[in-house]
C-alpha positions as CSV (number, residue, x, y, z in Angstrom):
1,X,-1.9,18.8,3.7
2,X,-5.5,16.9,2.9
3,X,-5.2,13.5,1.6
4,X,-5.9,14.6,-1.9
5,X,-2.8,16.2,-1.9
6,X,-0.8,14.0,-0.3
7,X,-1.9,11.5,-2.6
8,X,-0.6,12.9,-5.7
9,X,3.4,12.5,-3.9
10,X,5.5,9.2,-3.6
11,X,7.1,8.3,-1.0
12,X,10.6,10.4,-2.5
13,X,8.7,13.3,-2.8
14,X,6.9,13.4,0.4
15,X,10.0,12.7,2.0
16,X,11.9,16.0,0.6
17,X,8.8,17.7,1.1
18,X,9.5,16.7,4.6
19,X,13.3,17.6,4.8
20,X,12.9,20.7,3.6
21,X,10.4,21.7,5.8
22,X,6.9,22.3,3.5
23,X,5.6,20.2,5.3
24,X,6.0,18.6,9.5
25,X,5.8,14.7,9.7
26,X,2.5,15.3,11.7
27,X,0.8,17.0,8.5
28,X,2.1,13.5,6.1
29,X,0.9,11.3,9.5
30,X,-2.6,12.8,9.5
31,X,-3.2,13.5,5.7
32,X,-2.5,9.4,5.3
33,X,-4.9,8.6,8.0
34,X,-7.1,10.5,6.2
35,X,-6.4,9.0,2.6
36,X,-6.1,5.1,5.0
37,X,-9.7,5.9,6.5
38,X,-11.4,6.4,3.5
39,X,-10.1,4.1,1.5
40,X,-10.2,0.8,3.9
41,X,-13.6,0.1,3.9
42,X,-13.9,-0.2,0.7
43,X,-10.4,-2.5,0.0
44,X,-10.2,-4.6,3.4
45,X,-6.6,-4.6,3.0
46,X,-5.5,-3.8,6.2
47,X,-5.3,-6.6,9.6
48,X,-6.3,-4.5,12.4
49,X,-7.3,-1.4,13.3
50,X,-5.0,1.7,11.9
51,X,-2.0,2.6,14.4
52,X,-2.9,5.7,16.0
53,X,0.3,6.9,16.0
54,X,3.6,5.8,14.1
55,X,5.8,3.1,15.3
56,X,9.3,4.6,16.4
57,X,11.2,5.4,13.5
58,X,14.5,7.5,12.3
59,X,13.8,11.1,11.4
60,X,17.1,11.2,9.7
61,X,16.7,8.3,7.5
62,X,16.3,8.7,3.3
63,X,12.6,8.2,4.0
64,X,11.8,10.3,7.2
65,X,8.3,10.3,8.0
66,X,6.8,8.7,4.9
67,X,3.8,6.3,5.6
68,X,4.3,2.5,5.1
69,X,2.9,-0.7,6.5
70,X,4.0,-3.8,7.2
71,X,2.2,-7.0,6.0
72,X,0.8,-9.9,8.3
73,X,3.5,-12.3,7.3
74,X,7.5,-13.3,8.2
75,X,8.7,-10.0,8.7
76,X,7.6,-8.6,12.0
77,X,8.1,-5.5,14.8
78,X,8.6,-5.6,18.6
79,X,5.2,-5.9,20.2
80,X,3.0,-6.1,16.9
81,X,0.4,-9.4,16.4
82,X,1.1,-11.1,13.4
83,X,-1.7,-13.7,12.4
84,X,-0.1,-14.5,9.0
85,X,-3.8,-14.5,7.4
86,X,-5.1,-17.4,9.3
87,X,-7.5,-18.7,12.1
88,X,-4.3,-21.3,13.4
89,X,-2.6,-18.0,15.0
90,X,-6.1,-16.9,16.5
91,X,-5.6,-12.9,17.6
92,X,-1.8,-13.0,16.2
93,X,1.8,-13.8,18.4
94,X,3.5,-10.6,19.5
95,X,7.7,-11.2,19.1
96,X,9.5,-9.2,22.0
97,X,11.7,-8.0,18.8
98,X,12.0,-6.5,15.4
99,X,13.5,-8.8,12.5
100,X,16.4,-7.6,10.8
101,X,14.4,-6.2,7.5
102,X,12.1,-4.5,9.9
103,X,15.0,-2.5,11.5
104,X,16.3,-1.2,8.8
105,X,12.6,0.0,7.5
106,X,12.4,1.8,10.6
107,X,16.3,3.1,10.2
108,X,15.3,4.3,6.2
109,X,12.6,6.6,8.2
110,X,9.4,4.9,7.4
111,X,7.0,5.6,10.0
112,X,4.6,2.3,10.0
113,X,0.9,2.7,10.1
114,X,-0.3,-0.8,10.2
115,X,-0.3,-4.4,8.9
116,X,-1.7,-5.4,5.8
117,X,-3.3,-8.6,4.8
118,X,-1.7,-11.4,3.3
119,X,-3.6,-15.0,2.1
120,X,-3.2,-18.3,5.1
121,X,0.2,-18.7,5.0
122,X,1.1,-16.3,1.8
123,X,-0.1,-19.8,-0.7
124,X,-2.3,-17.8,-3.0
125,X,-2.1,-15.3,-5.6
126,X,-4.8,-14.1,-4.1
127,X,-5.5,-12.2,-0.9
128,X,-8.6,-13.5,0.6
129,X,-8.9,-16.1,3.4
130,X,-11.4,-17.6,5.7
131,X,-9.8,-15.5,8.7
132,X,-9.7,-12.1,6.9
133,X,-12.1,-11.8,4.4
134,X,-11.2,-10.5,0.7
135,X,-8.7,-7.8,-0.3
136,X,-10.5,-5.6,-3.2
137,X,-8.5,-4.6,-6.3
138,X,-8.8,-0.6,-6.6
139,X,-9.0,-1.0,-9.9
140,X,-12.3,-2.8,-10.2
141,X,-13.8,-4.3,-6.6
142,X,-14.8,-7.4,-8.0
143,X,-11.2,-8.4,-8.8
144,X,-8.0,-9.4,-6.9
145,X,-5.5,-7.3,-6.0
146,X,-2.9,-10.4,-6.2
147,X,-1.4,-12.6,-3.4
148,X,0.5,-12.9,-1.3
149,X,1.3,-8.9,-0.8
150,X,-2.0,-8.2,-1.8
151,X,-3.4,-6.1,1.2
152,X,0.1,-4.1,0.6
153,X,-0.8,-3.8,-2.9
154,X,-4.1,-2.5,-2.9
155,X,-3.2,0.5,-0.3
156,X,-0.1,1.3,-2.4
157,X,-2.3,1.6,-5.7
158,X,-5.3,3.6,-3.8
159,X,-2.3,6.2,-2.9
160,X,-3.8,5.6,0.6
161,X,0.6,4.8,1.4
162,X,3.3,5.3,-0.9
163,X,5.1,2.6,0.3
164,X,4.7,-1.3,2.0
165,X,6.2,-4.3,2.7
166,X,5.9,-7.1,0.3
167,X,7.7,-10.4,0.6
168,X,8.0,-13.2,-2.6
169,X,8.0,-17.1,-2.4
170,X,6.4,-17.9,-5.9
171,X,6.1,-14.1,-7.0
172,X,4.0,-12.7,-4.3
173,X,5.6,-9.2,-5.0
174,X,5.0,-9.0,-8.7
175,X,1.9,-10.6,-9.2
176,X,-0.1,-7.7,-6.8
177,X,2.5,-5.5,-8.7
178,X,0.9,-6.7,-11.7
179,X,-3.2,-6.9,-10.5
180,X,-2.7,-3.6,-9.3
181,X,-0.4,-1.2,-11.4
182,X,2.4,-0.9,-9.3
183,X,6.2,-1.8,-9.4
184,X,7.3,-4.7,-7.6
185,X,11.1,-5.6,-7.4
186,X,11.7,-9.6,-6.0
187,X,15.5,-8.9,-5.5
188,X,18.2,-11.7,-5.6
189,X,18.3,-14.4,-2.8
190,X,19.9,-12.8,0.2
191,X,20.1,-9.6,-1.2
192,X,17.4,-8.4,2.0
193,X,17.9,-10.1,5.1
194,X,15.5,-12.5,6.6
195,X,17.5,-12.6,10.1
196,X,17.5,-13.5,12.7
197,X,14.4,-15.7,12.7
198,X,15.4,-17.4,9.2
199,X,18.0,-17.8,7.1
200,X,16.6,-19.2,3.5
201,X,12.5,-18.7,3.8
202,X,11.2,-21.5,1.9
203,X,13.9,-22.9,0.8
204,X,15.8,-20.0,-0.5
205,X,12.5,-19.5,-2.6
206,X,11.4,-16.2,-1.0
207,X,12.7,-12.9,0.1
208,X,11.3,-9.6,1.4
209,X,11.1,-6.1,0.6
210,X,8.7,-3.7,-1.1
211,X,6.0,-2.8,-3.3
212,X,5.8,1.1,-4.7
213,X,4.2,3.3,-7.4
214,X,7.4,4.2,-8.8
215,X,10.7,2.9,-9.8
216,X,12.4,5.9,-8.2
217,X,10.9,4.8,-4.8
218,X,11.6,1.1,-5.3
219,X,15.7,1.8,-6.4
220,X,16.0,4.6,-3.1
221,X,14.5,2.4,-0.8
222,X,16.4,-1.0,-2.5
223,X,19.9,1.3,-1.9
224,X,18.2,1.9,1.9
225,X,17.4,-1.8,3.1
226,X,19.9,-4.0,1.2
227,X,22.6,-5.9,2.3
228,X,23.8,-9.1,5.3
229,X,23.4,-8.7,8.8
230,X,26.1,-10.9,10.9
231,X,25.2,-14.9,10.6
232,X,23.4,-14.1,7.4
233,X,24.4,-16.8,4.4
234,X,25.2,-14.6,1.9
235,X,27.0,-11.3,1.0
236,X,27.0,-9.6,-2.0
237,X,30.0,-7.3,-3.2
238,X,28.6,-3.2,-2.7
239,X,26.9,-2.0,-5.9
240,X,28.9,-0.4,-8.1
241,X,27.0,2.6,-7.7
242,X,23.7,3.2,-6.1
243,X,20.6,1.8,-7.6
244,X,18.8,4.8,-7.4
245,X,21.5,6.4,-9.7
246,X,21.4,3.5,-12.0
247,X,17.3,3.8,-12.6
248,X,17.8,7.6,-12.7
249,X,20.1,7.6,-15.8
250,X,18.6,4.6,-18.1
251,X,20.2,1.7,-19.1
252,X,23.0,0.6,-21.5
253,X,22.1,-1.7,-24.6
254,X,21.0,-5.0,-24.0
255,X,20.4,-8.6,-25.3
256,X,16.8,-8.9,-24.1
257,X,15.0,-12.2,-24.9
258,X,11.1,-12.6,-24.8
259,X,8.7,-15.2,-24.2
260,X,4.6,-15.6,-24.2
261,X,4.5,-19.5,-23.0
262,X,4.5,-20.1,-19.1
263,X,7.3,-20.9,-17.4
264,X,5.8,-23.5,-15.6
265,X,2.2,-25.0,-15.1
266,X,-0.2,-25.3,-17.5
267,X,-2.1,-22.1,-17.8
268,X,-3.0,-19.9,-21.3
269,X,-1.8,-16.5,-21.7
270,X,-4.5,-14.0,-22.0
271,X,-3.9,-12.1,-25.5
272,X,-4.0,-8.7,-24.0
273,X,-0.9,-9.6,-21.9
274,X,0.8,-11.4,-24.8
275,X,0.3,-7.6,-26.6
276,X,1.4,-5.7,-24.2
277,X,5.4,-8.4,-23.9
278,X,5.2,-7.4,-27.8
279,X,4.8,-3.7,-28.2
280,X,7.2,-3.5,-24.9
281,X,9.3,-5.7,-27.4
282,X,9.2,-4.0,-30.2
283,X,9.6,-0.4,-27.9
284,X,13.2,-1.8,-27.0
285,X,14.2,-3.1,-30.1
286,X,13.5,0.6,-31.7
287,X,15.5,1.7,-28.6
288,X,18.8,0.4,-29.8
289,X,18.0,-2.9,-27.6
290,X,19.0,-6.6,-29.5
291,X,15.9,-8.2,-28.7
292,X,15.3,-12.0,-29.7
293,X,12.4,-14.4,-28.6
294,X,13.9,-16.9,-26.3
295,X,13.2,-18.5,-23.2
296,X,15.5,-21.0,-20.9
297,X,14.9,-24.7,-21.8
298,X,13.2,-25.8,-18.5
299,X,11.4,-29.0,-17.6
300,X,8.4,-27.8,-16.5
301,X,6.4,-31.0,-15.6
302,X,9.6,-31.6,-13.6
303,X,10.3,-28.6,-12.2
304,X,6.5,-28.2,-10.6
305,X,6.7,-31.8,-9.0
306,X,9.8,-30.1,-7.1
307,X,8.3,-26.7,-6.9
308,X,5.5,-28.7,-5.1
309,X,7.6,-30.2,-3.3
310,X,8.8,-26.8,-1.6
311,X,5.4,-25.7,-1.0
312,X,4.3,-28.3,0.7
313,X,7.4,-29.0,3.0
314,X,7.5,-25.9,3.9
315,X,4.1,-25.2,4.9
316,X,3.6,-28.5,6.8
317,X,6.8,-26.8,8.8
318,X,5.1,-23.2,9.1
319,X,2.1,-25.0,10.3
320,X,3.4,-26.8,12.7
321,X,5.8,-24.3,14.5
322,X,2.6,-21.8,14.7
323,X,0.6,-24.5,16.6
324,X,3.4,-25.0,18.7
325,X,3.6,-21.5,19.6
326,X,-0.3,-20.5,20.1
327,X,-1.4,-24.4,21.4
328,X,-3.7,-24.7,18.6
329,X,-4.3,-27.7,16.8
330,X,-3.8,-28.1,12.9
331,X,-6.8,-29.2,11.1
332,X,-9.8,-28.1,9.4
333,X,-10.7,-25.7,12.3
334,X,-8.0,-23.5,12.1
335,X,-6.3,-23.9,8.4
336,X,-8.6,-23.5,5.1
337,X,-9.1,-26.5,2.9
338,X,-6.4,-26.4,0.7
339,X,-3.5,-25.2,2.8
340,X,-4.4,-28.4,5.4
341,X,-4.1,-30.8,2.1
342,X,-0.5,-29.0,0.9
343,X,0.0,-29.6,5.1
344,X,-0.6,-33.5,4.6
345,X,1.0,-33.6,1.8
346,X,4.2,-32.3,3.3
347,X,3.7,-34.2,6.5
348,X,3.9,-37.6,3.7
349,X,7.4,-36.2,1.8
350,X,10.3,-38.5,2.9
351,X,13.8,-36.8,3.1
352,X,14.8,-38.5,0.0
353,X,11.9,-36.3,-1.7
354,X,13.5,-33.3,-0.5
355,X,17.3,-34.3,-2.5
356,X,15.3,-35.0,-5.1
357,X,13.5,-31.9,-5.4
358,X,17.4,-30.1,-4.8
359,X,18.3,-32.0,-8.2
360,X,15.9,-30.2,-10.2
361,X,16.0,-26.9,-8.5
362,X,19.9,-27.1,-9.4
363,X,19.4,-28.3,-12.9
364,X,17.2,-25.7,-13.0
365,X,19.2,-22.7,-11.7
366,X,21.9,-23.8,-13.4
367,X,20.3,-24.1,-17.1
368,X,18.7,-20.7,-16.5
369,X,22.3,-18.9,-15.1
370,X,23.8,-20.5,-18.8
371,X,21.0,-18.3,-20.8
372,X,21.9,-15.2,-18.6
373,X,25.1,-15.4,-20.0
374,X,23.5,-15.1,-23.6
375,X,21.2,-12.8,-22.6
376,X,20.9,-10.0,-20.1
377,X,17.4,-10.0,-19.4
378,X,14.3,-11.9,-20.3
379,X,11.1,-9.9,-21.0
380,X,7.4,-11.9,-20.2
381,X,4.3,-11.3,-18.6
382,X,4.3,-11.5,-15.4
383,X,1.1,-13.2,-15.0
384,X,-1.1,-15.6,-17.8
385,X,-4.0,-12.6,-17.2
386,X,-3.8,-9.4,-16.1
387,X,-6.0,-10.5,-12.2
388,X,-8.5,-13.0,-11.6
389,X,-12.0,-12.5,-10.1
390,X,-12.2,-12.4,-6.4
391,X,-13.4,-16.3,-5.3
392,X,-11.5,-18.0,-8.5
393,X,-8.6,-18.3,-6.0
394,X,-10.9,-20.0,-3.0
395,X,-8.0,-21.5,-0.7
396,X,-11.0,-23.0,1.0
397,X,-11.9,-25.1,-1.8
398,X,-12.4,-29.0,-0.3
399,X,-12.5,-30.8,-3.9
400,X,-8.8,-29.6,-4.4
401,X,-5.9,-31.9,-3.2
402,X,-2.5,-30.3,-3.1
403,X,-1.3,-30.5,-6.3
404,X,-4.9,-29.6,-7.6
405,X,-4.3,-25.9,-5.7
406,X,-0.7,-25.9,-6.7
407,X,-1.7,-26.4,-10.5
408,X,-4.8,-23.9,-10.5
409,X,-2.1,-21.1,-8.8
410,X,0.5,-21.6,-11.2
411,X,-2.3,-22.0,-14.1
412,X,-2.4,-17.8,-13.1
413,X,1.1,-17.4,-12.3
414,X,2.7,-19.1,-14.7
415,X,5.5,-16.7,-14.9
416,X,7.0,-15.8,-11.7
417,X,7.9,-19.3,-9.8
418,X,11.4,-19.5,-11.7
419,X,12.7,-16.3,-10.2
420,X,12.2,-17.6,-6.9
421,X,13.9,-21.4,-7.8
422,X,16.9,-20.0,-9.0
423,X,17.5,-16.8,-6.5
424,X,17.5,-14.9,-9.5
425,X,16.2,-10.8,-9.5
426,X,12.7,-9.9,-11.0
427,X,10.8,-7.0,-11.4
428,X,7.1,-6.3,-12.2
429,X,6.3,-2.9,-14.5
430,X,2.1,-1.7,-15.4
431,X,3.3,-1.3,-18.8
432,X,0.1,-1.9,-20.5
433,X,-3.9,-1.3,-19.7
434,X,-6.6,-4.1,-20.5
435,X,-9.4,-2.8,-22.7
436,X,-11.6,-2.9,-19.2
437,X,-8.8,-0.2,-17.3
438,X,-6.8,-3.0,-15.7
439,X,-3.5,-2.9,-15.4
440,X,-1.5,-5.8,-17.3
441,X,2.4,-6.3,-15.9
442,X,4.9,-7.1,-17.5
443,X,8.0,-8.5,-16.3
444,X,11.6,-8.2,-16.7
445,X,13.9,-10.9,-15.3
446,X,18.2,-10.9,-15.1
447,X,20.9,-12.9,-13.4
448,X,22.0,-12.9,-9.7
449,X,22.8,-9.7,-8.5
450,X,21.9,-7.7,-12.0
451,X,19.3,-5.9,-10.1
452,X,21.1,-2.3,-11.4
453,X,20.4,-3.1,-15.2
454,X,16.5,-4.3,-14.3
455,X,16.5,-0.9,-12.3
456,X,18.1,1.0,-14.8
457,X,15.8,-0.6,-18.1
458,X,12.5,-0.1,-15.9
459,X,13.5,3.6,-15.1
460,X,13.7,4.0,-19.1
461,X,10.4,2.2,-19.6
462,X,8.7,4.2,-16.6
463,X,9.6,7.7,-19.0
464,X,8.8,6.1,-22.3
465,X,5.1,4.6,-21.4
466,X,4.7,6.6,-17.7
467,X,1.8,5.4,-15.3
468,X,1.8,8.1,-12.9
469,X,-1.1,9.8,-13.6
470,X,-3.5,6.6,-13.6
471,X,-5.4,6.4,-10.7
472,X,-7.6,3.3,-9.6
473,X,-11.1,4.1,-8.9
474,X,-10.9,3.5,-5.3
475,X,-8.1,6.2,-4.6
476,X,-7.2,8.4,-1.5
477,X,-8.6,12.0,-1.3
């Protein structure tokens, strides 16, 4: 197998090309090193030199050989650096053990091949940082890829993997799903564990798990990696059935609202993404779908004062507990511009600030659960453009205070922070192409735990207006 072949397989296909024995693990190992080689000078995506052989892995799992990486942030593996995209870590801390997630990854089969680049910190919906350099869109090199899973993005798109660890704290899954034609699932809080090294990441904003070409890969490996490990703070009742059967055979009718205005900042919606939320519209609407424009009634001046709020607690935490561990000192040295000023500004936040924030995130939650029981999904973008240029997103940046960077984020991803505030399940679909070849996503949002009928609507959309056969301009083989 050359990497021009291996390229054209996801990670389901290789893997039953695998298990029934058309091809040996050690033909999909070398034909990805090849497609990895080639295409990683060009992207910079991953941290690190390529493994030169697979971390341990089970043969027998769903997944059995397939290539995947890990990225450089919160989830980790026994005796791997992580540096977490920034100087304040130096060469990266080792852990003596694998999280929780990370087990199960290697229990689904998936043979890792490296770590990927993430922005300082995963703050940017962008990848590029001061310690790294930037991650190159495969789609056009002068563009981002997306933040925070960006490095995963770009290698997933190139077909250099089929498969790689994302995580999501403001919609750092979906927004490289979106920059980079890909679909990217942020499932409910809890729904992946974050064990044993945290229990709610950021708050209960962020949770881990994938980003992959198609939404047969993402529903298999979903049904693989789900579910509590002991001490964990929530358990979800077993699917109903699996989620891989659920995107297989389509989706029931639904009451699908739709919105073109941000869900929070300030930013304008580019009109090539507001057409692409209407013809998806109007696609489910002729597919028997009730489909209604609608939006949950949200204070959003309110709910980014708490949202920044979040951030900045959090990573004047993060911060902190890395110097402790690598005796490095936070300043302008060792953490970029912006991320130091979101590190003072947490420092300043009083405890009261934090109950305060907790208001509005459960007036929030709350007002957007009451829609879902209206509606059954909410159809957006799921960004205000389909990428931004590589250096719009400077994290470096010394004119900006923290609320400055928060508001020129969210100004770009205007669409994804709510998901994370209320727990709730999103996904990210390429649905729609820009008149310059980009890929524009759009996004599909539900209520806790309705992964199954995001799963089962993006399986229908995936036949209806299939992506498959694009291929970025930077691709493996």
């Amino acid at each position: 197998m050359r990497a021009v072949e291996y390229a054209s397989f996801d990670a389901t296909g290789l893997a039953e090309l695998i298990r029934t024995g058309q091809v040996t693990p050690a033909e999909v190992w070398a034909a990805a090193a090849e497609a990895l080689d080639g295409v990683s000078p060009k992207l910079n995506a991953l941290v690190g030199p390529r493994f030169a052989e697979p971390l341990a892995h089970s043969a027998d799992g769903p997944f059995g050989g397939v290539p995947f990486a890990i990225k450089d942030l919160v989830l980790h593996a026994a005796g791997v650096p992580q540096r977490a995209g920034s100087r304040l870590l130096g060469d990266g801390v080792t852990a003596p053990n694998d999280t929780y997630l990370m087990a199960r990854f290697r229990a689904a089969g998936l043979a890792t091949m490296g770590v990927t680049a993430t922005p300082e910190l995963g703050f940017n919906a962008s990848t590029e940082s001061v310690a790294t350099g930037q991650v190159h869109n495969p789609w056009d090199p002068t563009r981002s890829p997306g933040g925070s899973s960006g490095g995963s993005a770009a290698l997933v798109a190139a077909r250099a993997l089929p498969v790689a660890h994302a995580n999501d704290g403001g919609g750092s899954i979906r927004i490289p799903a979106g920059a980079c034609g890909l679909v990217g699932l942020k499932p409910s809080r809890g729904r992946t564990t974050a064990g044993p090294d945290m229990s709610d990441p950021l708050l209960g904003m962020a949770v881990e798990f994938a980003l992959t070409r198609t939404v047969r890969d993402c529903a298999a490996l979903f049904d693989a990696v789900h579910g509590a490990e002991v001490g964990d703070r929530y358990l979800y009742p077993a699917p109903e059935r699996p989620f891989a059967e659920a995107a297989r055979d389509g989706s029931r009718p639904l009451r699908v609202a739709v919105t073109t205005t941000p869900l929070c900042g300030t930013g304008v919606v580019d009109p090539e993404s507001v057409a692409a939320v209407r013809a998806v519209a109007d696609e489910l609407a002729n597919s028997g779908h009730a489909v209604t424009r609608a939006a949950p009634s949200v204070d959003t001046e309110a709910f980014d004062d708490a949202a920044l709020i979040a951030w900045t607690s959090s990573l004047a935490d993060t911060a902190d507990l890395l110097a402790s561990l690598t005796g490095a000192s936070v300043g302008p040295d060792t953490l970029e511009a912006t991320t130091l000023a979101c590190v003072e500004h947490g420092r300043a936040l009083r405890a009261v600030d934090m109950y305060a924030m907790d208001r509005v995130f459960n007036a929030v939650t709350r007002t957007v659960a009451a829609f879902f029981v209206e509606h059954d999904v909410l159809l957006s973008p799921t960004t205000c453009a389909p990428n931004t240029a590589l250096g719009y997103l400077n994290a470096d940046d010394p004119t900006l205070s923290a609320r400055g960077w928060y508001d020129k984020l969210f100004g770009f991803a205007g669409f994804t922070p709510l998901a994370n505030v209320t727990g709730m399940p999103a996904i990210s679909l390429p649905l729609a192409w820009s008149s310059r070849g980009w890929p524009i996503g759009v996004q599909l949002m539900s209520g806790l735990a309705r992964e199954a009928d995001l799963l089962a609507l993006a399986g229908d959309l995936e036949r209806s207006r299939p992506w498959a056969d694009r291929r970025p301009p930077v691709c493996a083989g």
